[in-house]
C-alpha positions in Angstrom: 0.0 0.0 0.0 1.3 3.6 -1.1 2.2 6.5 1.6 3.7 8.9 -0.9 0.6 10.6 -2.3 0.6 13.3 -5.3 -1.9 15.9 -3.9 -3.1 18.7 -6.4 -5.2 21.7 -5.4 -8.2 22.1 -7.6 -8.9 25.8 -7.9 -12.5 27.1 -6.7 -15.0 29.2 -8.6 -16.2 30.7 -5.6 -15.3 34.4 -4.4 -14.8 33.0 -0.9 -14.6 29.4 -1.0 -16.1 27.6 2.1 -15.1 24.4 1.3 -11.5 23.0 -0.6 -10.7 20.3 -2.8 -7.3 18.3 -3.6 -7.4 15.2 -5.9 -4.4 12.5 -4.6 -2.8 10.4 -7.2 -5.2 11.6 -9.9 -8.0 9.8 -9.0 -9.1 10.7 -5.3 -10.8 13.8 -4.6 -10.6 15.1 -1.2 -13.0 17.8 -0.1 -12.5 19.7 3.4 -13.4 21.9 5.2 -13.6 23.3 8.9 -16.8 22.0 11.0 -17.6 22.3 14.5 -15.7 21.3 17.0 -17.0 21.2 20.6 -13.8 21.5 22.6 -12.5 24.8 23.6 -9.0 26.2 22.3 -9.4 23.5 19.2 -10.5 23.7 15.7 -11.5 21.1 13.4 -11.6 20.0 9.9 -14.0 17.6 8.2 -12.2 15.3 4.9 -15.0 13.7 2.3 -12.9 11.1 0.4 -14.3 9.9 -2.7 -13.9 7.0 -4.4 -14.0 5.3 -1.2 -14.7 1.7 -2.4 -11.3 0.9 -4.0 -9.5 -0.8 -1.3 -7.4 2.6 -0.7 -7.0 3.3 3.2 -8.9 6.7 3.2 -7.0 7.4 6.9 -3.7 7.2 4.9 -4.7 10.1 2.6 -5.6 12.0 5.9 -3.1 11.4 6.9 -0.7 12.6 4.3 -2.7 16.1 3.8 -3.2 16.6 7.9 1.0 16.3 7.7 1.3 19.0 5.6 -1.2 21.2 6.9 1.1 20.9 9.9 3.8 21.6 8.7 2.7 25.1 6.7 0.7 26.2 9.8 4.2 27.2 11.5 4.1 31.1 12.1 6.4 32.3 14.7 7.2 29.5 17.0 3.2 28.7 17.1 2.2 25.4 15.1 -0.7 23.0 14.4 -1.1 19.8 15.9 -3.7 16.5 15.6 -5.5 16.2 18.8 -8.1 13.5 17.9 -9.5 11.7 14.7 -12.5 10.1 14.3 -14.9 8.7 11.5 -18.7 10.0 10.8 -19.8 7.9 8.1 -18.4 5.1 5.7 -20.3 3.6 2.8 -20.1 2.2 -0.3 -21.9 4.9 -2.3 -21.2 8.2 -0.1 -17.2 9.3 0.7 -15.7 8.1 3.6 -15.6 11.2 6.1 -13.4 11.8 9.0 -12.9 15.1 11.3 -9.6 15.8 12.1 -9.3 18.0 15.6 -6.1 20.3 16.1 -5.0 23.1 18.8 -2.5 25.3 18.5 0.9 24.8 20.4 2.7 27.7 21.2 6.6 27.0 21.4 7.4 29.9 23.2 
């Protein structure tokens, strides 16, 4: 099973896009965007994988983009960091979805 994933942005038609879309390896698209989270002092992002019926571990391609959301969110000595994951739904006909939860630690 593959852990290097080509991710691509797809660019958005919308003035102020709500939501964001990556497609991995040229055939999975990846929609995300942030949800609720019920925690205080964390944040959270939800991630629609579609196809999810191909035998591809879904959580891998979390995985991959939640790394690299990481690692850009560095600004000063603050950075991003995975708290909890979980799964909402998984089916053969809709995406597999999972919410990513983050805070932000503070180095200094």
């Amino acid at each position: 099973m593959r852990d290097d994933f080509d991710i691509q942005v797809i660019q958005s038609t919308n003035p102020i896009p709500t939501s964001m879309q990556l497609l991995v390896n040229r055939e999975h698209l990846v929609v995300y965007r942030q949800t609720d989270c019920d925690k205080l002092g964390e944040f959270a992002y939800r991630f629609d994988v579609y196809p999810s019926d191909d035998g591809v571990d879904c959580n891998k391609i979390v995985s991959a983009i939640v790394r690299k959301m990481e690692s850009q969110s560095y600004d000063h000595g603050a950075q991003w960091r995975e708290t909890r994951r979980y799964r909402i739904n998984e089916g053969r006909l809709s995406p597999v979805s999972i919410v990513v939860r983050f805070y932000v630690r503070d180095a200094g």
